[in-house]
N, C-alpha and C positions, 0 to 999 in steps of 0.2 A: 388710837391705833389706826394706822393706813389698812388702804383696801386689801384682800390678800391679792396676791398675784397670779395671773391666769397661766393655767397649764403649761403655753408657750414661752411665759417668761422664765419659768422655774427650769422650765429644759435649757433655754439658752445661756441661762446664768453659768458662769464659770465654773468650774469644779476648784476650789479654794486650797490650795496645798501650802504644807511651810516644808521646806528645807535647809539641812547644816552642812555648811562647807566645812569639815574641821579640818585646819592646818596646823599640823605639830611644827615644833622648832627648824626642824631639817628642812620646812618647804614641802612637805609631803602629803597629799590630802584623802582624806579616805571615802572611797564610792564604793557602790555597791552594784551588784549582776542580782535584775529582778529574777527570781526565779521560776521555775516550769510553771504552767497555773494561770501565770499572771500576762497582760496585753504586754507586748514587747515583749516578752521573757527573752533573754540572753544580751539583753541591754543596760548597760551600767548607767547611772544616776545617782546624786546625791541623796545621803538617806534623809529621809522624813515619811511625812505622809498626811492625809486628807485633816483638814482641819475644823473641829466641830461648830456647827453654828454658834456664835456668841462667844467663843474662847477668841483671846487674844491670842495675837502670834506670838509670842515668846513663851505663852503658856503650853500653845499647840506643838510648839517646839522643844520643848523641855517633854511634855510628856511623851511625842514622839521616840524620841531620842534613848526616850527611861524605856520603852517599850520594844523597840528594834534593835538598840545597843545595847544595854542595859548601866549606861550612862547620864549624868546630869551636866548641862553644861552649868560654865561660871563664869563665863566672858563673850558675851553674843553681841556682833553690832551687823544691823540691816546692808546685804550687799546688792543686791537687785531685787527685783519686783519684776516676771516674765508673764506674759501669757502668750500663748501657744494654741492652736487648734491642730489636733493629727487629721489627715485625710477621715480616717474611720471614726471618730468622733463626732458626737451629736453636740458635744461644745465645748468650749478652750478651756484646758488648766492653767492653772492661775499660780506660780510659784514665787511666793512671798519665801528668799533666801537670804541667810545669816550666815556669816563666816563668823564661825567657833573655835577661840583661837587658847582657851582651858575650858577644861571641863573636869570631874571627880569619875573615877572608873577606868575600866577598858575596855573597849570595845569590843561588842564580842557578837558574834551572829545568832541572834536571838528571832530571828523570821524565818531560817534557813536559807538566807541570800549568802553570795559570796563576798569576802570584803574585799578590798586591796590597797596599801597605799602607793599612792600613785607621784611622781613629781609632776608638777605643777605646767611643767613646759613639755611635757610628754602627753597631757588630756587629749591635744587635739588627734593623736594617733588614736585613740580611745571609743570606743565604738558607745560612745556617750548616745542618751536619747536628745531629739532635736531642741527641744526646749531647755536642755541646761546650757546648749553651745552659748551663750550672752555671759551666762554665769563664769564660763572657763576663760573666756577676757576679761572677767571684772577679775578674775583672780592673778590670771596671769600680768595684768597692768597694773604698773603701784599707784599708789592713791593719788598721786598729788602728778601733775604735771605744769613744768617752767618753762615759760619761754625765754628764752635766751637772744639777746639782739646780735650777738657776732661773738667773735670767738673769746676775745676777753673778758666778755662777761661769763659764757659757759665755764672757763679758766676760772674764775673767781669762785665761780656755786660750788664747784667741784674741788677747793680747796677748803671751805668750812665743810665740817661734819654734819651732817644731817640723813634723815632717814633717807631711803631708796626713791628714787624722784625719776622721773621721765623727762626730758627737754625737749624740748621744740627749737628748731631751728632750721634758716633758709638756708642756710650750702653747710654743705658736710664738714666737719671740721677736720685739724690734720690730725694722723695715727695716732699723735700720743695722747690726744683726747680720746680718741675712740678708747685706747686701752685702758685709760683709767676707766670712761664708763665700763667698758668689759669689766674689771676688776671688781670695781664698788656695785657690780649688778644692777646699774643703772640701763633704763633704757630711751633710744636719740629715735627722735621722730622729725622727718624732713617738712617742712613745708611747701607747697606745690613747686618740688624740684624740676628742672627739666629733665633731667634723666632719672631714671631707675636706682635707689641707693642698691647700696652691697647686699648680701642676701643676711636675711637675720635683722633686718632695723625697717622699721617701719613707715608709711607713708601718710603723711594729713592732706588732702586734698580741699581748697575751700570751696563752695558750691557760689561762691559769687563770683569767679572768675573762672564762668565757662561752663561747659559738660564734663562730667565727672568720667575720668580714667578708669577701666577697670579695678575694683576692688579688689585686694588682697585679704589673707585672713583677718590680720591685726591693723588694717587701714580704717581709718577713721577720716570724721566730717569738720571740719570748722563752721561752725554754723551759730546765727544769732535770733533765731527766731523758735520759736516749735514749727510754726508751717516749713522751714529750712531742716529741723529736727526730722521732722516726717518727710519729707521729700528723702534728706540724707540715709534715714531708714528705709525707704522703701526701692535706692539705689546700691543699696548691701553694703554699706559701711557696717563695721562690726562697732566704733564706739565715736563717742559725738563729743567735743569743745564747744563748750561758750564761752564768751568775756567779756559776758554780761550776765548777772546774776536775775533769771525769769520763774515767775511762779506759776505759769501758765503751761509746765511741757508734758504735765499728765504723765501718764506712765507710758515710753517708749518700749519697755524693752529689749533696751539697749544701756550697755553701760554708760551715765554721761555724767562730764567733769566742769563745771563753772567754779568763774570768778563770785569772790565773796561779795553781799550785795553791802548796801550803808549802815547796815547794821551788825555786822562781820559774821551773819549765816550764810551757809551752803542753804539752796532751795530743796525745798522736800523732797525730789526727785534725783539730786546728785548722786552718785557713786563717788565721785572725788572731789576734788578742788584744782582748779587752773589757776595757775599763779601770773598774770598779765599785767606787765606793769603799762601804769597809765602811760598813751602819748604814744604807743607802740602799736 
């Protein structure tokens, strides 16, 4: 057994939280208004709550869930990993969060919180607490993002069937691309455009070519290192690209999506997968 830990470690240590995203069919997600009583009261957040020493996260989360909802889930996979310090806080919480995509039950207000479900592209109006804001673009961004080398390749992805994808690409492509992405709820992300895209599509800035533009909500970093990860985070990108597969980026949080490495894993860290073909 190690030494115990002095007074000052124990203070500074995280406060350990799990939280569930549950998203029903419709794209709809349900949060909750802490109630009177509690720090932030009138502040929405994903439900969960503190998690006990030595319990695993999906156990912390299951019991949560049975305790505030009166719900079990039955399909949890890891969406980010945040920590956060509030101004008035002696130390950062730590939200280890799951999007909950079935569960057994209905949700019901079992703490006297408010529920609501909410769409998905509507969160950022949301008078959300500041440590879920990572979480509402891991949700609002699909998992998987493609780069696209010109327009007939984008043309090509966008005629086989596959899930909801995000593309990458250097000039905008013409209307009848956009509309399909419109359509199929796909979403197009420019890379270091020289002007401004149309409002509603988002911008990849790469940090090795130059000073970084101001960020936008849903602007993100292309980046290939963790020192470039943290640099990219600490100039308010909201989520990070590699295309290279790294086991070194620690927890950002921040949503981030790499290429598969030689042994066809995402690294512990990923939210998603960057689909980058070699040579490009």
């Amino acid at each position: 057994m190690g030494p115990c830990p002095a007074p000052a470690d124990v203070a500074s240590a995280p406060l350990e939280v799990v939280a569930g995203a549950l998203v029903r069919a419709d794209g709809r997600v349900l949060i909750a208004e802490r109630p009177a009583g509690k720090a932030r009261a009138g502040r929405w957040e994903f439900p969960g709550g503190k998690r006990l020493p030595s319990e695993a996260p999906l156990a912390a989360l299951a019991r949560e869930l049975d305790e505030e909802l009166g719900i079990t889930p039955l399909a949890a996979e890891r969406l980010l990993v945040v920590s956060h310090l509030y101004p008035e806080a002696a130390r950062p919480v730590r939200i280890d969060c799951f999007r909950v995509l079935a569960w057994r039950g209905t949700p019901a207000s079992l703490d006297g919180q408010r529920l609501a479900w909410c769409d998905i592209a509507r969160l950022p109006q949301v008078r959300l607490l500041e440590a879920d804001r990572p979480i509402v673009t891991a949700l609002a961004l699909p998992r998987s993002f493609r780069y696209v080398a010109d327009t007939d390749a984008l043309a090509h992805s966008l005629a086989r069937s596959s899930p909801r994808c995000a593309y990458l690409s250097r000039a905008m492509p013409p209307r009848s691309l956009q509309e399909q992405l419109l359509a199929r709820g796909d979403a197009l992300f420019l890379l270091d455009p020289a002007t401004a895209p149309p409002p509603g599509l988002g911008v990849v800035y790469s940090l090795r070519e130059g000073p970084l533009p101001a960020f936008s909500t849903m602007t993100g970093a292309l980046v290939g290192d963790a020192a470039a990860a943290r640099a990219a985070r600490a100039a308010g990108a909201a989520f990070l690209l590699c295309s290279a597969c790294a086991e070194d980026f620690g927890e950002l949080s921040l949503p981030l999506y790499c290429a598969r490495g030689a042994s066809g894993a995402l690294c512990e860290a990923a939210t998603g997968e960057l689909i980058w073909p070699a040579g490009t």
